[in-house]
C-alpha positions in Angstrom: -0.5 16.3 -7.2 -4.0 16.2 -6.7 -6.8 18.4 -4.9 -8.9 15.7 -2.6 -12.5 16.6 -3.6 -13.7 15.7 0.0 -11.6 18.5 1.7 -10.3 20.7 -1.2 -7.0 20.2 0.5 -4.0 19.5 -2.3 -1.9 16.3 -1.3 0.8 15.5 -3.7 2.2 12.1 -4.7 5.9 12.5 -3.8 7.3 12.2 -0.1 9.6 14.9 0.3 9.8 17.2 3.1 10.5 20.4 0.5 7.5 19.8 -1.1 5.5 20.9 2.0 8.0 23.7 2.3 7.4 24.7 -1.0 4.9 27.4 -0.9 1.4 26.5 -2.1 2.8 23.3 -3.2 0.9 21.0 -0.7 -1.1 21.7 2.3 0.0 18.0 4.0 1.7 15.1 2.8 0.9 11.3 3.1 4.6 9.7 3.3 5.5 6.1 4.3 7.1 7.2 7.7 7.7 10.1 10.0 9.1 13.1 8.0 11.6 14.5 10.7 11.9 18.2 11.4 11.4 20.5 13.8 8.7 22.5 11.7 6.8 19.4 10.5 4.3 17.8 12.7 4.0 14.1 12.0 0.9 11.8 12.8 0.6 8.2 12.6 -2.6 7.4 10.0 -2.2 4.1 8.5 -0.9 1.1 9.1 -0.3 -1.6 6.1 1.2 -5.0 5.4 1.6 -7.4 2.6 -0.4 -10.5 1.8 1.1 -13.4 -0.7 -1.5 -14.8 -2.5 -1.8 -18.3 -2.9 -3.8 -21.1 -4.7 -5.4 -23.1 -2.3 -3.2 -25.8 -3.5 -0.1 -24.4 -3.1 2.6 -25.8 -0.7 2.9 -21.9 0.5 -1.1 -21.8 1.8 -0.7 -23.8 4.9 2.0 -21.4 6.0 2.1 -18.8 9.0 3.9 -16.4 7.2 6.5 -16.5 4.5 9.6 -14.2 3.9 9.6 -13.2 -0.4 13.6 -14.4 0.3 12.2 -18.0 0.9 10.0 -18.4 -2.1 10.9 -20.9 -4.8 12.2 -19.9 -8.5 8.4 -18.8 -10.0 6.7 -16.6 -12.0 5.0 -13.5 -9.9 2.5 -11.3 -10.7 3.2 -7.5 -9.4 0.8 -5.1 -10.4 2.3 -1.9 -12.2 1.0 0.7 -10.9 3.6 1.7 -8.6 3.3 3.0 -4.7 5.4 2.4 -1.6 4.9 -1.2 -1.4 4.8 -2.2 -4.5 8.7 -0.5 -4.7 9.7 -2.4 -1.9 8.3 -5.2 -3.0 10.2 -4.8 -6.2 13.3 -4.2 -4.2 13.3 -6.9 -2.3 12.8 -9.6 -5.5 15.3 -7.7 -7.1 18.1 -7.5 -4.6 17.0 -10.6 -2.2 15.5 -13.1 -4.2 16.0 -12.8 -8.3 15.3 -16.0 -9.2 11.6 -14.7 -9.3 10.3 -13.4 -12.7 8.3 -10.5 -12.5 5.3 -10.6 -15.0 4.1 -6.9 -14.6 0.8 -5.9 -15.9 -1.7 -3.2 -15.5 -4.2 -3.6 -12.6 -7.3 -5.4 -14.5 -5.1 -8.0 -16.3 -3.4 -8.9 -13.4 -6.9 -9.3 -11.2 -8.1 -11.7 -14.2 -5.1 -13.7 -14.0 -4.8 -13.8 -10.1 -8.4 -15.7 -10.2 -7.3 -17.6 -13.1 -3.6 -19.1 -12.7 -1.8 -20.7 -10.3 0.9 -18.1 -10.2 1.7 -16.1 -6.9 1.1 -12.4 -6.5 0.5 -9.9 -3.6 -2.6 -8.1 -1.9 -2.2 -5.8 1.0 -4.4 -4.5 3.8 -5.7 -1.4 2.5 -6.6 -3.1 -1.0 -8.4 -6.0 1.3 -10.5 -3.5 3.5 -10.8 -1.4 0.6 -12.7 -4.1 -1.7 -10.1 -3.3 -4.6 -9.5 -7.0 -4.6 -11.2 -10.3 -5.1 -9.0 -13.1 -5.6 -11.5 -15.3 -5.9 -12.6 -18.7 -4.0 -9.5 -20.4 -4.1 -6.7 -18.5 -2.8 -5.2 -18.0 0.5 -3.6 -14.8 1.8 -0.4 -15.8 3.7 1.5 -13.0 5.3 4.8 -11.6 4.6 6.9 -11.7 7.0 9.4 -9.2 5.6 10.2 -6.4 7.5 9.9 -4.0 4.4 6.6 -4.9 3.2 4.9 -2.9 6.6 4.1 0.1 6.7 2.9 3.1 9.2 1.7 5.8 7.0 2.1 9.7 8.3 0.2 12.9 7.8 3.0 15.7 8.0 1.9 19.1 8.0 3.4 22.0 8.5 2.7 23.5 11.8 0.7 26.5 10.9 -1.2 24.5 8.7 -2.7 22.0 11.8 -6.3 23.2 10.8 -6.2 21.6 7.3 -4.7 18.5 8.6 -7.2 18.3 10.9 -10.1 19.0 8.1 -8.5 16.0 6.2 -8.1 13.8 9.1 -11.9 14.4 9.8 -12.8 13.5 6.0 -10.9 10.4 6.0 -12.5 9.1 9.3 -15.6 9.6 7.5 -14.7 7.8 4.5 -13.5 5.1 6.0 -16.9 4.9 8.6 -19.0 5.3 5.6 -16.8 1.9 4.0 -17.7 -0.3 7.0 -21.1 0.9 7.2 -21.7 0.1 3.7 -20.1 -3.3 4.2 -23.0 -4.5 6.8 
């Protein structure tokens, strides 16, 4: 768990609805869906979706979309730092399509070797809009078309605990104006 400096509000990493319960465990919870009780409001924040990421030259970049189920026997760089996605994304290779190798790696070795290998690997939305990626000149973002790999992420609060939520949604809408102001 962490304290979110712009609010002072603690979010934790886990998605479980007893960790809200849990008395001064968290204050809300970010999870990958709607938490569903009757003492748990639940709003819609986020959306995401994974990108594949392709060499220019690859017979994948001219695609509309692509399911991971349809992608040849390769190497594939996954990032190994964890997260919703990134699980399912593991999920999916594992259960759906293991004729994929995995070559897992921590976040600035795999960023050096997306911009310079032809191997396949992932981005998504938030990384995108978020400028925690640059694949360089010569790759192509195709989307996934796999049901898995989007996402709505929720706020769930407790519901005597709407003012907090409400301090937090406030602070991220100002993050996230401040991102595409500095972007101009």
């Amino acid at each position: 768990m962490r304290r979110n400096e712009g609010t002072g509000i603690n979010i934790p990493f886990s998605f479980s609805l007893s960790a809200l319960q849990r008395i001064n465990f968290c204050d809300i919870l970010i999870s990958p869906g709607k938490i569903k009780d009757e003492n748990v409001i639940s709003i819609p924040f986020l959306k995401d979706r994974v990108f594949l990421s392709v060499p220019e030259n690859s017979r994948y970049a001219e695609l509309e979309s692509i399911s991971i189920r349809d992608i040849d026997e390769q190497s594939f760089l996954v990032p190994d730092f964890g997260g919703y996605l990134v699980q399912q994304l593991e999920n999916i290779i594992r259960t759906k399509n293991p004729k994929i190798k995995m070559i897992k790696s921590d976040w600035i070795i795999t960023q050096q070797l997306i911009q310079t290998t032809d191997m396949l690997s992932t981005s998504s939305v938030i990384a995108i809009e978020a400028g925690l990626r640059n694949d360089g000149p010569n790759r192509v973002l195709v989307p996934l078309s796999d049901p898995e790999l989007k996402v709505t992420y929720h706020i769930n609060y407790l519901r005597g605990s709407k003012r907090k939520a409400e301090k937090f949604r406030s602070w991220a809408k100002t993050v996230v104006e401040q991102h595409k102001q500095n972007e101009q």
